[in-house]
C-alpha positions in Angstrom: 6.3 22.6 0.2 10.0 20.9 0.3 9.7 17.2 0.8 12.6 15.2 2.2 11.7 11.2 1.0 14.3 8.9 2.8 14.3 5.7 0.8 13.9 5.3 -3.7 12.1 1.8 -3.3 8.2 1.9 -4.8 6.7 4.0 -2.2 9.1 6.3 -2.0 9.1 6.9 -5.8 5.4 7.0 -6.3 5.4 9.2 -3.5 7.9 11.5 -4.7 6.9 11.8 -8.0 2.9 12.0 -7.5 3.9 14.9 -4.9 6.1 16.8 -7.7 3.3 16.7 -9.9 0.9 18.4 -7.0 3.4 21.1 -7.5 5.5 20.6 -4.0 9.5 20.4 -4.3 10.5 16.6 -3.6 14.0 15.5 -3.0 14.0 11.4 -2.7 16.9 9.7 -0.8 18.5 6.6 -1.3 21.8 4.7 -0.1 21.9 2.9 -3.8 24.3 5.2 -5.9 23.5 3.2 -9.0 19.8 3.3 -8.4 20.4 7.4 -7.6 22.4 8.0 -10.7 19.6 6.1 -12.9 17.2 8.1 -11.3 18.8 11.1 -12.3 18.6 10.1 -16.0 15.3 9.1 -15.9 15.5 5.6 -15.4 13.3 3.7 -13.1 14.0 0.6 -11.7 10.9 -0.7 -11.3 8.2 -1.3 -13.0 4.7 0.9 -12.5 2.5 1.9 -15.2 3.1 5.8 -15.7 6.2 6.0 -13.0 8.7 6.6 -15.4 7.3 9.1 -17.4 5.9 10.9 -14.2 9.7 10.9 -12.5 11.0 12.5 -16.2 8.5 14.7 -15.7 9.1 15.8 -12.5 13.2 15.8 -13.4 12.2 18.2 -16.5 10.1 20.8 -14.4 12.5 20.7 -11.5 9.8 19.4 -8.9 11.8 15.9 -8.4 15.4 15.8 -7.3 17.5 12.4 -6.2 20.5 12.4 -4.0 22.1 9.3 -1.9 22.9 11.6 1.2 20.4 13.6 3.4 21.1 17.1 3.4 21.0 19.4 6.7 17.2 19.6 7.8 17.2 23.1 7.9 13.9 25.3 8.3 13.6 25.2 4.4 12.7 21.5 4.7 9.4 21.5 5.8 8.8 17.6 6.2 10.8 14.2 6.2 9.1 11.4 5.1 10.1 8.1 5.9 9.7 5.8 2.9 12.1 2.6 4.0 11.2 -1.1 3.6 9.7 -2.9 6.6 10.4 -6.3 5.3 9.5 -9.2 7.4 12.3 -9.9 10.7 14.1 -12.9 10.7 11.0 -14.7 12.5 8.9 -14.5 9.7 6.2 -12.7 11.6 7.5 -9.0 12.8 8.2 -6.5 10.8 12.1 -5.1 10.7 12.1 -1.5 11.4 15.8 -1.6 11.7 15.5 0.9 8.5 13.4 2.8 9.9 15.6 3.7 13.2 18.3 4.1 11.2 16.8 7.1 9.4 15.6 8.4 12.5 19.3 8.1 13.8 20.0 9.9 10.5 17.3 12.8 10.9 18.9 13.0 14.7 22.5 13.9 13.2 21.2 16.6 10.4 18.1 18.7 11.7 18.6 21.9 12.6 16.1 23.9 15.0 12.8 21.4 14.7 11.9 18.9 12.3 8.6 17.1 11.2 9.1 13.5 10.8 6.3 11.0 8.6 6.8 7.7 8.5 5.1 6.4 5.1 6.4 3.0 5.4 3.7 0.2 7.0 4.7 -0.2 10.7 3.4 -1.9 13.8 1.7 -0.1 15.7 3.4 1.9 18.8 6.5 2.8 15.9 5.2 6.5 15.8 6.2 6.8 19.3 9.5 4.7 19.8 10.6 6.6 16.6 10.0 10.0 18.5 11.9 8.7 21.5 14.9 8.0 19.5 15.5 11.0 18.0 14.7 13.1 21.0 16.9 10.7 23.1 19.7 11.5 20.3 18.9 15.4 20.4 16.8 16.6 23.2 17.7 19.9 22.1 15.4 19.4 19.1 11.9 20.2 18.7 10.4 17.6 16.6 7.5 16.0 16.1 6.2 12.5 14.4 3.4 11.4 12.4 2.0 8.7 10.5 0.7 8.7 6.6 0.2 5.5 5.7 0.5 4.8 1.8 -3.0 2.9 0.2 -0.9 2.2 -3.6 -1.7 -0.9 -5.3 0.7 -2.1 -7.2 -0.4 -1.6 -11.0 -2.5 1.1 -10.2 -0.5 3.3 -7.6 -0.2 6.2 -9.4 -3.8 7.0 -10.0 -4.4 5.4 -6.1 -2.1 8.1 -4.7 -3.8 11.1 -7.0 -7.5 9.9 -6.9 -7.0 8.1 -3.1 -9.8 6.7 -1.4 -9.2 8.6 1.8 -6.1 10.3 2.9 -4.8 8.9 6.3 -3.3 11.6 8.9 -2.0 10.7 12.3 -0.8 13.0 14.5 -0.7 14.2 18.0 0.3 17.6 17.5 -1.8 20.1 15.8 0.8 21.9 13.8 1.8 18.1 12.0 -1.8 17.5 11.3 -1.8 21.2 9.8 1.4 20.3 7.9 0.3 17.2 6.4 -3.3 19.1 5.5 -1.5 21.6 4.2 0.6 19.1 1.9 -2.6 16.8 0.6 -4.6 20.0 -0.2 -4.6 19.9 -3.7 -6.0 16.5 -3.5 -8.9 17.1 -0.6 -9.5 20.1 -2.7 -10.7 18.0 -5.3 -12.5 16.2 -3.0 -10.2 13.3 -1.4 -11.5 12.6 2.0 -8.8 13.2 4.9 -9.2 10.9 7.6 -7.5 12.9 10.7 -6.5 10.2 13.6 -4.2 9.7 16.7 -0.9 8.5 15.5 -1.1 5.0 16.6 -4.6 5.0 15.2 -3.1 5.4 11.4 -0.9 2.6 11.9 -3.6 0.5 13.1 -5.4 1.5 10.1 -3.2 0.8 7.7 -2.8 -3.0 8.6 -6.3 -3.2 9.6 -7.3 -2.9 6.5 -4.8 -4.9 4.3 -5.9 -7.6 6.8 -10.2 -7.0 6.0 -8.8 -7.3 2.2 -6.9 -10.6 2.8 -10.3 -12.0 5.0 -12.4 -11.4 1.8 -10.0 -12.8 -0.4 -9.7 -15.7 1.9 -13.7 -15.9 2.0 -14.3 -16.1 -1.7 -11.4 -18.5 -2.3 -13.2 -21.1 0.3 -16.5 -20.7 -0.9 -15.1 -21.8 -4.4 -14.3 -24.6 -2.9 -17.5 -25.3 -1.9 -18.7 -24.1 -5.5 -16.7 -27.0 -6.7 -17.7 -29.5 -4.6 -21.5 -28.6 -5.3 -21.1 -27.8 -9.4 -22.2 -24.2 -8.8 -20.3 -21.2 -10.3 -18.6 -19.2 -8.1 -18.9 -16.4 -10.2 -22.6 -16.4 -10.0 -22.6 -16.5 -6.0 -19.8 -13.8 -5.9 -22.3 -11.5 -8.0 -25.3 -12.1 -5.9 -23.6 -11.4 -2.7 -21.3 -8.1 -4.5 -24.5 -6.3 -4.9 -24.9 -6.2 -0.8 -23.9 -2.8 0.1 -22.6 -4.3 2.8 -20.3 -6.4 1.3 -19.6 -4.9 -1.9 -18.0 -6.5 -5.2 -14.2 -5.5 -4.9 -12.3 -8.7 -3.8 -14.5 -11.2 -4.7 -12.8 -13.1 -7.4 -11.2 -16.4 -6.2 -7.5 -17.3 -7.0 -4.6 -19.6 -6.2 -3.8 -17.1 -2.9 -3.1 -13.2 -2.2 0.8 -12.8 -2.3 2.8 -9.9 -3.1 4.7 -7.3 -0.6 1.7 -6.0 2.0 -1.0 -8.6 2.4 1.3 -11.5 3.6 3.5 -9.7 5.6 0.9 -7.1 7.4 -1.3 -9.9 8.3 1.9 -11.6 10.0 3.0 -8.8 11.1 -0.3 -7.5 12.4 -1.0 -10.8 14.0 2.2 -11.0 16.0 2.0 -7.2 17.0 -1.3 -8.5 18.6 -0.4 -11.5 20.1 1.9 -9.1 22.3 -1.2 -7.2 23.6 -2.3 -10.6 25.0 -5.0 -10.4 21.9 -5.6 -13.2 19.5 -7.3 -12.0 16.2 -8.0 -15.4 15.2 -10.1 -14.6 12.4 -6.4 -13.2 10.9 -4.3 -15.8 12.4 -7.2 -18.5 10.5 -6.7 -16.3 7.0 -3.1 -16.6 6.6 -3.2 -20.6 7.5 -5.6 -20.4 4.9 -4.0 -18.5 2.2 -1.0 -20.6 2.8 -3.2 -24.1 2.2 -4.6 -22.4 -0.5 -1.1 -22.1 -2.6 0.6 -25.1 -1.7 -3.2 -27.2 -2.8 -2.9 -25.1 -6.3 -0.5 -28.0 -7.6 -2.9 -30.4 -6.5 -5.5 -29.0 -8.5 -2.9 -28.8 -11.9 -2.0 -32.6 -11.2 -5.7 -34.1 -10.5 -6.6 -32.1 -13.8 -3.7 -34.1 -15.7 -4.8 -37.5 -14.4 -2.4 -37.0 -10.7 0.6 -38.3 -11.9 2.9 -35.1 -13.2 6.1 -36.8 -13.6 8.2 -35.7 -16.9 4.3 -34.0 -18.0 5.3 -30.7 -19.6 3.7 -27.3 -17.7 3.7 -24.0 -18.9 3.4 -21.3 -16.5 1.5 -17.8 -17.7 2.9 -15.3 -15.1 4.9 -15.2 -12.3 3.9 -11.8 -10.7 2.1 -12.1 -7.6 -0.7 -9.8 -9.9 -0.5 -8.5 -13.7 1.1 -5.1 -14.1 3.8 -5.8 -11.5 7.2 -7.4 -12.0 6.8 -7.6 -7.8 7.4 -12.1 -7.1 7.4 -11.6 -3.4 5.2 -14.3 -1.8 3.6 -15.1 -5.6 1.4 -18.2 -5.4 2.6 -18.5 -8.8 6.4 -19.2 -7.7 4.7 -21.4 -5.1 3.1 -23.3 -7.9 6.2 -24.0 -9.7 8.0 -25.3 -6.7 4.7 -27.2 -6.1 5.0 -28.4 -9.5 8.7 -29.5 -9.9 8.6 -31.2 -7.1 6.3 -33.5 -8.5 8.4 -34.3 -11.3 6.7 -31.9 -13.5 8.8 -29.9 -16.4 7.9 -26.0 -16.3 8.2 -23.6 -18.7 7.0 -19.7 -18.0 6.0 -16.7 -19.4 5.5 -13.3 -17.8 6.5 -9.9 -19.6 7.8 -8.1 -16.7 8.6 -10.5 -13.4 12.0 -11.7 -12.6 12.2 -14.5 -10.2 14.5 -13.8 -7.6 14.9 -17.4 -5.9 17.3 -19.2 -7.7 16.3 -22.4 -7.4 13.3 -21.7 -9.4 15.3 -20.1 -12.2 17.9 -22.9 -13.0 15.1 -25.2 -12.7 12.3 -24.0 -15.4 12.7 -22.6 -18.9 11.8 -19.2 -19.3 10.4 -17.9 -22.7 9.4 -14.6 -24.1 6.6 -15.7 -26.2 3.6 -17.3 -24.6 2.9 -19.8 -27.5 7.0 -20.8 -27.7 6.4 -21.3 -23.8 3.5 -23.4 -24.5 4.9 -25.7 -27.2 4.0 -29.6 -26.7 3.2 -28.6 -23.4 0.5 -31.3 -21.6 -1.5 -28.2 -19.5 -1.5 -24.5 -19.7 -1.7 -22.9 -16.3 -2.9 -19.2 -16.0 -1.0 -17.7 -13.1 -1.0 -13.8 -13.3 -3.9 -12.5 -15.5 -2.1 -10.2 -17.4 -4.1 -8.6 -20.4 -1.7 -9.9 -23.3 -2.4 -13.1 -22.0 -5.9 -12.6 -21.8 -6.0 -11.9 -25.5 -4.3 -14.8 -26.8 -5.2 -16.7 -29.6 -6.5 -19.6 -28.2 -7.2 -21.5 -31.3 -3.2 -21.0 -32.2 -2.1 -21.8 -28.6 -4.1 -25.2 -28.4 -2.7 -26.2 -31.8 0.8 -26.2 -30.1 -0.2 -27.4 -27.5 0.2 -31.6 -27.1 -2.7 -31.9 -24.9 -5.1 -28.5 -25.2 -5.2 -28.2 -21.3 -6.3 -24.9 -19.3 -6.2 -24.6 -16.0 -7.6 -21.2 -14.8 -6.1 -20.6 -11.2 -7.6 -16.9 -12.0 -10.9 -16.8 -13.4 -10.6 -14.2 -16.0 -10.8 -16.3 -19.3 -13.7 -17.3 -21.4 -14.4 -20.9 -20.7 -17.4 -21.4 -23.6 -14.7 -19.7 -26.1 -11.9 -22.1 -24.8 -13.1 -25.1 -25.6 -14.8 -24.0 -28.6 -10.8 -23.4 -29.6 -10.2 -27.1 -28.7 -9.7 -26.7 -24.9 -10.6 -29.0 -21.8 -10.7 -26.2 -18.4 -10.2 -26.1 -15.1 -11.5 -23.4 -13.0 -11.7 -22.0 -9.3 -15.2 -22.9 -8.5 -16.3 -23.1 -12.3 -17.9 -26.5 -13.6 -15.2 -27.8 -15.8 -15.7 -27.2 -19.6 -15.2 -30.0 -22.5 -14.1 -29.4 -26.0 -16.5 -28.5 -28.5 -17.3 -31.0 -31.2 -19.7 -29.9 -34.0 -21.9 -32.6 -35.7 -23.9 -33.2 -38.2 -27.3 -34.4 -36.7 -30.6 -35.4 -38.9 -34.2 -34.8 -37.3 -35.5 -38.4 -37.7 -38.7 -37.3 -36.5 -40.7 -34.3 -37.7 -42.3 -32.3 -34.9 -45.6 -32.3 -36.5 -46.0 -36.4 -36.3 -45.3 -36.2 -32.2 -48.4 -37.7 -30.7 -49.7 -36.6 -27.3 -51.7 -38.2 -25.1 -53.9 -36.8 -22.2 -52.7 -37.9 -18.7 -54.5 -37.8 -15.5 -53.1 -36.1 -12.6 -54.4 -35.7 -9.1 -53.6 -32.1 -7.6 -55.6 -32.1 -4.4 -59.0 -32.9 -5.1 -58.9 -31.8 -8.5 -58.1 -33.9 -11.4 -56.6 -32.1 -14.7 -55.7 -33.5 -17.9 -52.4 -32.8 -19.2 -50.6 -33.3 -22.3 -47.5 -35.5 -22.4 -45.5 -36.7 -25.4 -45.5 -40.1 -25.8 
C-alpha cells in the first residue's frame, strides 16, 4: 500500500519505518526541513533502539521516502495517517489538537476524488468525528472517511511493540476503512497479531483507557511500598506473590519515584478532563495523577532523610535523567523533578545519563553534567539511581564507592543488588526495601565448643499433657 504519515516526530517515524519494512510504500511528512533533510541521509533525531538502522533500511530498498510538503492525495495514495503531537493545551489538562486540524485543513486543500484519513496520534475521544466534519465542511465534494489507529509503542521497545503488537486497534465506521486498515496490518495478523475491530470513538477510548489502567497499577505498587516501608517488609516479595494472580499479572509492579514521560501524564489529564465534560468523574484517575504527583515531589524527601535531612552544600549525583532507560525522552521525568527537588534544598547535583538532554534550562545551568558515571560521582555525599539504565546497572560498585565521600545509594528504582552493595562498602535506600548496612568481615573465635553445651529438660504444659523438652542452658 502507499502510506501518507503527516508528522516525523516518534510515532510517525516508528510508524513509517516498521510499515516500510512490512513491505508497504511510506512517505513521512514533516514541516521541519532540517529534520527532513537529515532524514533523507539517514539521520535520526531521536533516539530508539533499532530506528536508525530500520529508516536506512527502508531509505536503501525504496520503501521509506521524507518530504516537508504533502503531495496531491490522488487515488494512488491509499491512506493518510495522522501522526502529529497532541501535547498538553495551555490548561495543563486537554490535549491540543490544533495539529491535528491543521492536517485535516491540509488533507482538505490536496485530495483528489476520496481520501481515507487515520489519525495515529492519541486524541480525546469524539476527535474522529470533529476531524471528519472539518474536512467535509472544507470539501463537501469529497468522499472521505476517518478512522482511528491508536499507536501501543513504548518508548525503548517501540520497534519490536509495533512488529510483535499486543493487539492491533481498528476503529472505524465504515466498512471499506476497517477493510483498508485490515488490509494494511495483514502481514502482522498473519502472523498472528490480534485485531481488535471497534467503533471509532471506541479506539480512542481505548487508547487512554488503557494508559490510564497502566498508570493505576503503577500508582498501586508505589503506595503499597509505602506501606512496605513503614512495616519493614519487601515490596518486592509482595509484588511477586500478588504478580502470579492471573488476574493481576506481574507487568507494572515495580515501584519507583513516579511514571513520567510523554503518554501516561498527559492521557490521564487529558482523559480525566475529557470526562469531567460528560458530567463523569473517574476519580480513581483523578486520585492516580494527585498521587503520582506526591509521589515525585516526596522523592527528595526520601534522598534528604537518608543523608541525615539537612542537604544544604551535600554533594548529589544523579544516574539518569530520562523519564525510563533507553529513551533520551525528559518530558514529565521524576528524575528532573528530583533535581529541582533537590537544589532547592541547597543540595549540589551532578548527573549522568547517556542519552537525555534536559530541555528546562533552569536545571541545566544549575547541575553539572558528566559523561562518566564515576567522574559524576566523585566526593559525592549520596548516589541516587534515577533511570535504570543497563550501564548503570553494571557498574563497579566497589570502584564507585571508593570515590565516593560517603558510599550512599539511594535506589528510587529497585533494580540493583542491595546484599552486593554494601558488601562493596554501601549504606541503601530502597522503595519499600529494608535499608541495607555495609558489610564488615570479622574475625570471630568460638569460645565455646558445641559439644560442652549442656541441656536440661524443661517441663511444659500443652493441654493436659506434659512433655519434656530440651533447652540449652
Amino acid at each position: 500500500m502507499n502510506i501518507v504519515i503527516v508528522g516525523c516526530g516518534y510515532v510517525g517515524l516508528v510508524s513509517g519505518a516498521c510499515l516500510a519494512r512490512l513491505g508497504h510504500h511510506a512517505l513521512c511528512i514533516d514541516l521541519d526541513r532540517d529534520r527532513i533533510e537529515a532524514l533523507k541521509k539517514g539521520h535520526c533525531p531521536i533516539f530508539e533502539p533499532g530506528l536508525t538502522e530500520l529508516i536506512r533500511e527502508g531509505l536503501q530498498n525504496g520503501h521509506l521516502a521524507f518530504a516537508h510538503q504533502m503531495p496531491a492525495l490522488t487515488s494512488a495514495v491509499d491512506l493518510v495517517l495522522i501522526a502529529v503531537g497532541t501535547p498538553p493545551a495551555a490548561n495543563g489538562e486537554d490535549a491540543d489538537l490544533s495539529g491535528i486540524f491543521a492536517v485535516g485543513r491540509e488533507i482538505a486543500q490536496k485530495a483528489v476524488g476520496k481520501v481515507l484519513v487515520v489519525t495515529k496520534s492519541t486524541v480525546p475521544p469524539g476527535t474522529g468525528d470533529a476531524l471528519e466534519d472539518l474536512i467535509q465542511r472544507l470539501r463537501p465534494d469529497l468522499a472521505v472517511a476517518v478512522a482511528s489507529n491508536p499507536e501501543f509503542l513504548r518508548e525503548g521497545s517501540a520497534i519490536d511493540d509495533f512488529l510483535k503488537p499486543d493487539r492491533i486497534v481498528v476503529g472505524a465506521n465504515e466498512h471499506c476503512a476497517s477493510l483498508a486498515l485490515r488490509r494494511l496490518y495483514h502481514p502482522l495478523t498473519e502472523q498472528g497479531s490480534p485485531l481488535v475491530n471497534t467503533a471509532r470513538t471506541a479506539a480512542e477510548i481505548i487508547k487512554y483507557a488503557a494508559n490510564a489502567f497502566l498508570a493505576l497499577k503503577i500508582t498501586f505498587i508505589n503506595e503499597i511500598a509505602d506501606l512496605c516501608d513503614a512495616t519493614q517488609v519487601d515490596v518486592r516479595e509482595v509484588a511477586q506473590g500478588i504478580g502470579h494472580d492471573r488476574r493481576i499479572g506481574p507487568d507494572f509492579l515495580r515501584p519507583g519515584p513516579g511514571y513520567g514521560g510523554s503518554c501516561f501524564p498527559k492521557d490521564t489529564r487529558a482523559l480525566a478532563s475529557t470526562a469531567r465534560k460528560y458530567g463523569v468523574a473517574l476519580s480513581l484517575v483523578e486520585e492516580a495523577i494527585a498521587s503520582n504527583e506526591r509521589r515525585k515531589k516526596a522523592m527528595g524527601a526520601k534522598v534528604a532523610s537518608a543523608l541525615g535531612g539537612d542537604l544544604r552544600g551535600r554533594h548529589i549525583a544523579v544516574l539518569g535523567l530520562s523519564f525510563k532507560p533507553d529513551t533520551s525522552d525528559t518530558r514529565d521525568s521524576p528524575a528532573t523533578a528530583l533535581i529541582a527537588s533537590l537544589l532547592s534544598q541547597g543540595a549540589l547535583i551532578s548527573a549522568c545519563d547517556p542519552e537525555a538532554r534536559l530541555e528546562e534550562p533552569e536545571l541545566t545551568s544549575a547541575i553539572e553534567r558528566e559523561k562518566d558515571p564515576y567522574q559524576c560521582a566523585k566526593n559525592a555525599d549520596c548516589v541516587v539511581l534515577a533511570t535504570e539504565w543497563k550501564s548503570f546497572l553494571k557498574l563497579d560498585f566497589a570502584r564507585l564507592a571508593a570515590a565516593m565521600r560517603t558510599p550512599l545509594m539511594v535506589d528510587l528504582r529497585n533494580a540493583l543488588d542491595h546484599a552486593k552493595l554494601a558488601r562493596c562498602g554501601f549504606r541503601t535506600v530502597g522503595l519499600g526495601i529494608p535499608p541495607h548496612r555495609p558489610v564488615t568481615l570479622r574475625a570471630t573465635t568460638l569460645r565455646r565448643p558445641v559439644a560442652q553445651v549442656a541441656f536440661a529438660p524443661v517441663s511444659v504444659l500443652n493441654g493436659s499433657k506434659r512433655q519434656q523438652l530440651a533447652q540449652p542452658q
